[in-house]
Backbone as JSON, one array per atom type, in Angstrom:
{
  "sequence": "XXXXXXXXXXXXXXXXXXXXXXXXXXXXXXXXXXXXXXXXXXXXXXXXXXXXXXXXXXXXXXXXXXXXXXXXXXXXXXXXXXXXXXXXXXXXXXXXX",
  "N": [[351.7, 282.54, 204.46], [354.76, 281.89, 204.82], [357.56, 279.51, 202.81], [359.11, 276.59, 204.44], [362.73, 277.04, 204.32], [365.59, 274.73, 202.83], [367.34, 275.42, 205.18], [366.41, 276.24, 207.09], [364.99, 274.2, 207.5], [367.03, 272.16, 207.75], [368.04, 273.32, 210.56], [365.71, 273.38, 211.96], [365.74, 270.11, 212.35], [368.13, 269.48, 213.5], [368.06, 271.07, 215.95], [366.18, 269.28, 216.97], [367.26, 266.5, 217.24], [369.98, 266.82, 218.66], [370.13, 266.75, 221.16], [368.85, 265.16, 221.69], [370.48, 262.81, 220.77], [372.78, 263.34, 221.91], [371.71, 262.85, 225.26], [371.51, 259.78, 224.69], [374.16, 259.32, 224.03], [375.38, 259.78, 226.54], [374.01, 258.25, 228.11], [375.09, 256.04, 227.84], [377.96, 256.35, 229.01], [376.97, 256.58, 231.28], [376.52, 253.95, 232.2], [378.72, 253.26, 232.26], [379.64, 254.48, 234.2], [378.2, 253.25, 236.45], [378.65, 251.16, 236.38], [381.32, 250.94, 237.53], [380.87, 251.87, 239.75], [378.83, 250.21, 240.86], [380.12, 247.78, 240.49], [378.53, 246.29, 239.25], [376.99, 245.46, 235.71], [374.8, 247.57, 234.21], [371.04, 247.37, 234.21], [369.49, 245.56, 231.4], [366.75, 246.12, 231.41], [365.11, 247.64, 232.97], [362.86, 247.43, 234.14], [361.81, 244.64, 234.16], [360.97, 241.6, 235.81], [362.87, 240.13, 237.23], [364.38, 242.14, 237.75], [366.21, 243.44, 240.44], [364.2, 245.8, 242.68], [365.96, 247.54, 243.98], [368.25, 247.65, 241.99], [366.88, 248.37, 239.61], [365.89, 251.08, 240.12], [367.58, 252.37, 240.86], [369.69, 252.59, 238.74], [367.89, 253.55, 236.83], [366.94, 256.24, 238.26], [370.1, 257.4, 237.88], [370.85, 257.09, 235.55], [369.06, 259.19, 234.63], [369.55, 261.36, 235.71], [372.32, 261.93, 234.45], [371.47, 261.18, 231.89], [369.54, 263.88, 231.49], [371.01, 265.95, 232.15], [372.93, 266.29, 229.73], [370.75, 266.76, 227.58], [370.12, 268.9, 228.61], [372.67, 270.89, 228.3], [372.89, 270.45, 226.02], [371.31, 272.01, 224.6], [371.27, 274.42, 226.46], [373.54, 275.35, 224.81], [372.84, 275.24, 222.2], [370.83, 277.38, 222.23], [372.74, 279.55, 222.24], [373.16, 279.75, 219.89], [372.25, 279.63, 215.75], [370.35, 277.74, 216.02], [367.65, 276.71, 216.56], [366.49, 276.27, 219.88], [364.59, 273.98, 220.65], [362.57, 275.71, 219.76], [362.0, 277.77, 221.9], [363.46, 279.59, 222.28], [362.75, 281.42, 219.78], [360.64, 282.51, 217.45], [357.98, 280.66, 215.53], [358.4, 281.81, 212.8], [360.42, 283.37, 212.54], [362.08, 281.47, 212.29], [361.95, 280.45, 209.93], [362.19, 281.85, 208.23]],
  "CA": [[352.67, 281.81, 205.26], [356.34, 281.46, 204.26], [357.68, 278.28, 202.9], [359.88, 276.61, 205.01], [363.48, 276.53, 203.26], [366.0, 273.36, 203.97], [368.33, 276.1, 206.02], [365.3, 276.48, 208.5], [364.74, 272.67, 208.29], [368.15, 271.84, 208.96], [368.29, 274.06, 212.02], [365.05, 272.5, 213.33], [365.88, 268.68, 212.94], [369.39, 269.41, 214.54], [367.37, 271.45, 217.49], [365.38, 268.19, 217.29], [368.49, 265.36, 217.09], [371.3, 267.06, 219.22], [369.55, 267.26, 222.49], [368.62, 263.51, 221.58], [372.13, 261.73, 220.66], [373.65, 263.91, 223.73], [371.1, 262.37, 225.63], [371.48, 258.62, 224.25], [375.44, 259.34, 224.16], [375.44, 260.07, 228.01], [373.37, 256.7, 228.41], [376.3, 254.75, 227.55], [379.1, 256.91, 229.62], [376.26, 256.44, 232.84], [376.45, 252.44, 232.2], [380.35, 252.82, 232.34], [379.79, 254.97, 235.73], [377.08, 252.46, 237.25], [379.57, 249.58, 236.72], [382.7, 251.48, 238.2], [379.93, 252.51, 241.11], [378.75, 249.25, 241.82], [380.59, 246.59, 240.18], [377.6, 245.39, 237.92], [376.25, 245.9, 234.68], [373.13, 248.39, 234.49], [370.08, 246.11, 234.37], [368.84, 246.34, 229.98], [365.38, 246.52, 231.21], [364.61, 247.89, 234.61], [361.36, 247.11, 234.64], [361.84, 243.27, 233.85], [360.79, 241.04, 236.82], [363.8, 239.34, 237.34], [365.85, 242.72, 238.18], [365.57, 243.65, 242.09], [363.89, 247.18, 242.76], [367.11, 248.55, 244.18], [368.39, 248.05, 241.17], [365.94, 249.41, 238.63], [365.67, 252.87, 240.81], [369.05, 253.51, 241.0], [369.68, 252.65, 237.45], [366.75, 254.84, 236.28], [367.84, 257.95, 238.86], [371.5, 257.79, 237.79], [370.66, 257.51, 233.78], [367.83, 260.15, 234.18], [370.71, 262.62, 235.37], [373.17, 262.0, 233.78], [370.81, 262.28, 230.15], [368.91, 265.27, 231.76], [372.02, 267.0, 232.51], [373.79, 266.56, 228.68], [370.34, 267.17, 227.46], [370.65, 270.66, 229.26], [373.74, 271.32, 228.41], [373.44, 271.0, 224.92], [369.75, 272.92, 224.77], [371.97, 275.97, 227.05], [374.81, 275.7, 223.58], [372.09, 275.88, 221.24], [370.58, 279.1, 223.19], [373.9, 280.92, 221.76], [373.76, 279.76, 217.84], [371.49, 280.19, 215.7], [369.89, 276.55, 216.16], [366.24, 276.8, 217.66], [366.57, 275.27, 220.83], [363.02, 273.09, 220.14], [361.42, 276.09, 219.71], [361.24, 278.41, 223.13], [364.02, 280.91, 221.67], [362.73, 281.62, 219.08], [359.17, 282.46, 216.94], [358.06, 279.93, 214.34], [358.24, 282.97, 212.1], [361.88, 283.81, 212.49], [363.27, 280.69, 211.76], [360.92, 280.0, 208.78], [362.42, 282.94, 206.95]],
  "C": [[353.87, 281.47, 204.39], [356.61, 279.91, 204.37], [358.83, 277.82, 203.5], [361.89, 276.28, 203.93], [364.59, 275.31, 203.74], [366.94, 274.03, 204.8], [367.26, 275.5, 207.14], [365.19, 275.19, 209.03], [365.84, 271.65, 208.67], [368.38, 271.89, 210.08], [367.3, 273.02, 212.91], [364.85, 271.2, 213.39], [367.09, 268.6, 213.47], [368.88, 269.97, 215.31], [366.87, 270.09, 217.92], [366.13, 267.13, 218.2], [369.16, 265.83, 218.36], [370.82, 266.84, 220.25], [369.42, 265.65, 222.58], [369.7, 262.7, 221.62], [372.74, 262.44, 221.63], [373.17, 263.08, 224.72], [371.38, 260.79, 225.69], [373.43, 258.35, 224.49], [376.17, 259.32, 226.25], [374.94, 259.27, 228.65], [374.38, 255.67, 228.61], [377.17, 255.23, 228.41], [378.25, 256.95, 230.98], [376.24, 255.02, 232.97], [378.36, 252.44, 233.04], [380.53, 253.0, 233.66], [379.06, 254.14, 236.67], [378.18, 251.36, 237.61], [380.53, 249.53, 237.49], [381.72, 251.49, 239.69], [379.79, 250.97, 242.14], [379.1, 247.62, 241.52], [379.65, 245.59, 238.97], [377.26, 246.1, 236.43], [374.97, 246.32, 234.96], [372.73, 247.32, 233.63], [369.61, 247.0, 232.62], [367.71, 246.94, 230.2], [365.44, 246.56, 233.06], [363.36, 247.36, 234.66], [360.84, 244.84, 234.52], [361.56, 242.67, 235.58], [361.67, 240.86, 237.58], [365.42, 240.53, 238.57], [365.11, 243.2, 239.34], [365.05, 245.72, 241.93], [364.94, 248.25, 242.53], [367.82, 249.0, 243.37], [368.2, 248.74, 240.21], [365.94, 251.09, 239.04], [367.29, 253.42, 240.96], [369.66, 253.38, 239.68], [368.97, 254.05, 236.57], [367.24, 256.59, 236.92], [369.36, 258.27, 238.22], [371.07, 257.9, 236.0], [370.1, 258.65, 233.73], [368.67, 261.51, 234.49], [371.59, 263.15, 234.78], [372.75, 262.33, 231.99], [370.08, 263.49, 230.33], [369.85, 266.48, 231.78], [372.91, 267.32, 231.08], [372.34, 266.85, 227.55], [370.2, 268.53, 227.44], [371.2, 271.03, 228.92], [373.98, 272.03, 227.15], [372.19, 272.0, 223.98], [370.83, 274.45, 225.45], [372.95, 275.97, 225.78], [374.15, 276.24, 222.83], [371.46, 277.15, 221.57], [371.73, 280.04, 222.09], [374.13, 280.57, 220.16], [372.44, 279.91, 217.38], [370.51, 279.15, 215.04], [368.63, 276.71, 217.11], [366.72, 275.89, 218.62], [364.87, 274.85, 220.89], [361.76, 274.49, 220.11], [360.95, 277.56, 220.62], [362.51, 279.85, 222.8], [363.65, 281.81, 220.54], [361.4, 281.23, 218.36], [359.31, 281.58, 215.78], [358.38, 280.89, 212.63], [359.63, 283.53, 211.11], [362.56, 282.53, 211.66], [362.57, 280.05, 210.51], [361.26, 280.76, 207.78], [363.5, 283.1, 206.37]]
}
């Protein structure tokens, strides 16, 4: 078995990261859109007692697209470089060498 070198392990903790801070980055720019939407601040903790259902679920649906979708986006970029996208482009083999 080939040892991994830090090229390879660069590649696969930025496959890891990018998909993640896109994700987390698109969290914050869906708060900005929730507030414009409905005048409030998204609830910190949906699941807290205190915040009403309606809230929590439409909080949760609108975040979960908006990070699913820059998730995606930046998983379809990595596809075209030569950044494992986590793995499904590419054999542990290849990028190990």
């Amino acid at each position: 078995m080939k040892s991994p070198t830090s090229k390879s392990l660069g590649l696969i903790a930025v496959s890891l990261l990018a998909p993640a801070i896109a994700a987390r980055a698109a969290r914050s720019i869906a708060g900005v859109g929730y507030h414009a939407i409905t005048k409030d601040d998204p609830p910190r903790n949906p699941a807290h007692p205190q915040v009403e259902w309606k809230d929590a679920v439409a909080w949760t649906v609108f975040s979960g697209i908006v990070g699913g979708l820059a998730r995606l986006a930046v998983r379809r970029w990595m596809a075209d470089t030569e950044v494992p996208a986590e793995g499904y482009d590419y054999e542990m083999s290849d990028v190990l060498e």
